[in-house]
C-alpha positions in Angstrom: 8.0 52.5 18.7 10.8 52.2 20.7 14.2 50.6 20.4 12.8 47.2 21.9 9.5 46.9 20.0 12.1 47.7 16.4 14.6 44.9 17.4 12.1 42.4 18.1 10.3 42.9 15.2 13.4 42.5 12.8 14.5 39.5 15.2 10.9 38.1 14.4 10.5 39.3 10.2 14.2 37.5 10.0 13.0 34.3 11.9 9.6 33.8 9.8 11.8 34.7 6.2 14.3 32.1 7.4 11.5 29.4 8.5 9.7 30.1 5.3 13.0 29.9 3.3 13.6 26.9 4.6 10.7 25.4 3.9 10.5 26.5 0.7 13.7 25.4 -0.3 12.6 21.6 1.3 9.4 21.8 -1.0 11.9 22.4 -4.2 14.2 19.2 -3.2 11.6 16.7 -2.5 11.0 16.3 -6.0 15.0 15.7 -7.1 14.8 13.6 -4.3 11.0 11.5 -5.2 12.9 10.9 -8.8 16.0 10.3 -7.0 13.9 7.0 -5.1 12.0 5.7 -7.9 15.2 5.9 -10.7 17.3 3.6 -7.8 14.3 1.3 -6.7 13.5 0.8 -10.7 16.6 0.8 -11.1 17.4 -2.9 -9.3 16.7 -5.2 -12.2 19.5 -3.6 -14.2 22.1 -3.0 -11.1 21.3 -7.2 -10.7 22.1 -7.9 -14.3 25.2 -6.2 -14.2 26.1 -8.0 -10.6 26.0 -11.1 -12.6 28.9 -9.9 -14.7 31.6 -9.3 -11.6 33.8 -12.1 -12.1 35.3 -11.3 -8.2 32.2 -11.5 -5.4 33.6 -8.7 -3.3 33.0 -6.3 -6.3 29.1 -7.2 -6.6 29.0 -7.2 -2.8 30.1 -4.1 -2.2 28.0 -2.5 -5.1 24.9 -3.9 -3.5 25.9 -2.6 0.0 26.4 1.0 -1.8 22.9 0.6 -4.0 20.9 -0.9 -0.9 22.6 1.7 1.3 21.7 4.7 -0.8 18.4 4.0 -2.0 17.4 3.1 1.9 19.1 6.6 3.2 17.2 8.5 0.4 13.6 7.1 1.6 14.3 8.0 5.2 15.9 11.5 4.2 12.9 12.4 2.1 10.5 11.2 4.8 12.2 13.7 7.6 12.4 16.2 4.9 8.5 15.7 4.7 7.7 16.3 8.4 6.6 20.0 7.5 3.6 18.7 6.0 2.4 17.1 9.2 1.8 20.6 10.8 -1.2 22.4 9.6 -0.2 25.5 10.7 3.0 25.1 8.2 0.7 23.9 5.1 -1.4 27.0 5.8 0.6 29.8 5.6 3.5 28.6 3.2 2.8 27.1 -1.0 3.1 23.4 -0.8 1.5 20.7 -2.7 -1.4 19.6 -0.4 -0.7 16.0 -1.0 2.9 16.3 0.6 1.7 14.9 3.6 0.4 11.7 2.2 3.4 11.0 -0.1 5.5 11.3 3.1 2.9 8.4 4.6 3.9 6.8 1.7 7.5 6.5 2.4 6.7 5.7 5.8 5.1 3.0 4.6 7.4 1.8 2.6 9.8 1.5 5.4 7.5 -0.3 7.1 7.1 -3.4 5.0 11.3 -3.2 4.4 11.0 -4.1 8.2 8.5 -6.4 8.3 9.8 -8.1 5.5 13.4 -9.9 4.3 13.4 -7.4 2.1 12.7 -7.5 -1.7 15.9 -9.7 -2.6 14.0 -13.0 -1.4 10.1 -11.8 -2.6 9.0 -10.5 -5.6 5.8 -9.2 -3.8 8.1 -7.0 -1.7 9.6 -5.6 -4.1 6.0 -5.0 -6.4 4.2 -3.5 -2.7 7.2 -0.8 -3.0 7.1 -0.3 -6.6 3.4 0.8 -6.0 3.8 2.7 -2.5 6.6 4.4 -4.4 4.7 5.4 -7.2 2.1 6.5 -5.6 4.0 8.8 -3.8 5.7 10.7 -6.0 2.0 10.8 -8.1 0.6 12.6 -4.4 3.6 14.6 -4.4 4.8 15.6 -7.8 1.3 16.3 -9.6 0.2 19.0 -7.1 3.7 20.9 -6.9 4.4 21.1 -11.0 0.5 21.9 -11.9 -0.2 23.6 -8.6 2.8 25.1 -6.7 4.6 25.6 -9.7 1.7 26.6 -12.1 -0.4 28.4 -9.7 1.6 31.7 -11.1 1.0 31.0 -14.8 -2.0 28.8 -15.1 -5.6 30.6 -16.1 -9.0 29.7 -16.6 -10.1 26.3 -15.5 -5.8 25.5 -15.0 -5.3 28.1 -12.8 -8.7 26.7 -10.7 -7.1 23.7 -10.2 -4.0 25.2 -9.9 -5.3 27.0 -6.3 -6.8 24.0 -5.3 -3.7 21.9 -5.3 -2.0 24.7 -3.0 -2.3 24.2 0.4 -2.1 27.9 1.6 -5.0 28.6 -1.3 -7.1 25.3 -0.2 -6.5 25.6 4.0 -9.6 23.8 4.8 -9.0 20.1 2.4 -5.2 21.1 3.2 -5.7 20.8 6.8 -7.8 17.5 6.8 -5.2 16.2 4.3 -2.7 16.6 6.4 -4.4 15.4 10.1 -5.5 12.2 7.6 -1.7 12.0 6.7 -0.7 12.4 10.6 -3.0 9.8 11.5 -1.5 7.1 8.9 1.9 7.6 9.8 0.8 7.3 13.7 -0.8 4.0 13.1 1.7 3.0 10.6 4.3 3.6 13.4 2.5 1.9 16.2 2.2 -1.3 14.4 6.2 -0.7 13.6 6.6 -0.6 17.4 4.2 -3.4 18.1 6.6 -5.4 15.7 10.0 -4.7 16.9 8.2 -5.6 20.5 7.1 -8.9 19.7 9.7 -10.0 17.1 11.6 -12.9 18.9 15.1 -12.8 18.7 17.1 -15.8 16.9 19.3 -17.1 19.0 22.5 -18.1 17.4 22.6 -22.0 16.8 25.0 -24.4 18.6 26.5 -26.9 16.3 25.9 -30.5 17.4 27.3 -33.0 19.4 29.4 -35.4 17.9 
């Protein structure tokens, strides 16, 4: 081996330990950030309550703008956060919950009805279809990383089974469909976004009337 062959092998062992660092350390986030989303969307009935006790209106404005505006930037940061999960080759070689991909279609989702909606301020159905995308989510993400990724180590017997099966690099095959399926959701999730925002008319401002 000569002098090239040795520095482009370290150059490559550092670039797949720093890629797989990465993504591992993305993996271990997701689920701060899943209970992160779900404590501040079922968290609006009690942030509303205590709105109604501001006795000045800029106060409970500008507390809504900094709820709406977090829990908003959370859903979009955990859905680029989630992109690993749309590349088989990823799920394949690194531990992940095989799900991730579909809790990211999920949030993706959920983004979707915030823009083809007013939002879950004037609809209580709004505000239910998010509850359940939400939930769901963190059920497809947070069930196969705590009793697979995280017990695939200490589970045995029939556990550690379905421990390896909720794995992706243990379960390549279903992890691979699982996460084309997921590709395909958000792909048609996104053209109907597009399709929206195409056809949505804009509202002109209105003139006030003659007198």
């Amino acid at each position: 081996m000569n002098v090239n062959d040795l520095t482009n092998a370290i150059i490559s062992g550092i670039n797949a330990g720093g890629e797989q660092f990465l993504e591992g350390t993305l993996a271990a986030v997701l689920p701060i950030l899943w209970l992160a989303i779900l404590a501040l969307h079922l968290g609006r009935p009690y942030l509303l309550g205590m709105m109604s006790k501001f006795t000045l209106r800029l106060g409970a404005d500008l507390l809504w703008m900094v709820y709406a505006g977090a829990r908003d930037f959370l859903i979009v940061t955990g859905f680029v956060m989630s992109f690993m999960y749309f590349f088989p080759d990823v799920v394949n070689a690194d531990p992940l919950p095989i799900t991730g991909g579909l809790a990211a279609s999920c949030l993706f989702a959920v983004l979707l009805v915030k823009l083809m909606t007013k939002g879950d301020d004037n609809d209580a159905r709004v505000y239910t279809s998010n509850s359940f995308l939400l939930g769901l989510g963190a059920m497809l993400y947070l069930i196969p990383y705590v009793l697979g990724t995280q017990a695939n180590g200490v589970a045995a017997g029939g556990l550690g089974n379905i421990s390896v099966d909720l794995v992706s690099n243990t379960n390549q095959v279903l992890a691979d469909w699982l996460s084309l399926l997921a590709t395909g959701v958000v792909a048609l999730l996104g053209i109907v976004a597009v399709v929206y925002s195409l056809r949505a008319p804009a509202q002109p401002a209105e003139e006030p009337a003659a007198a």
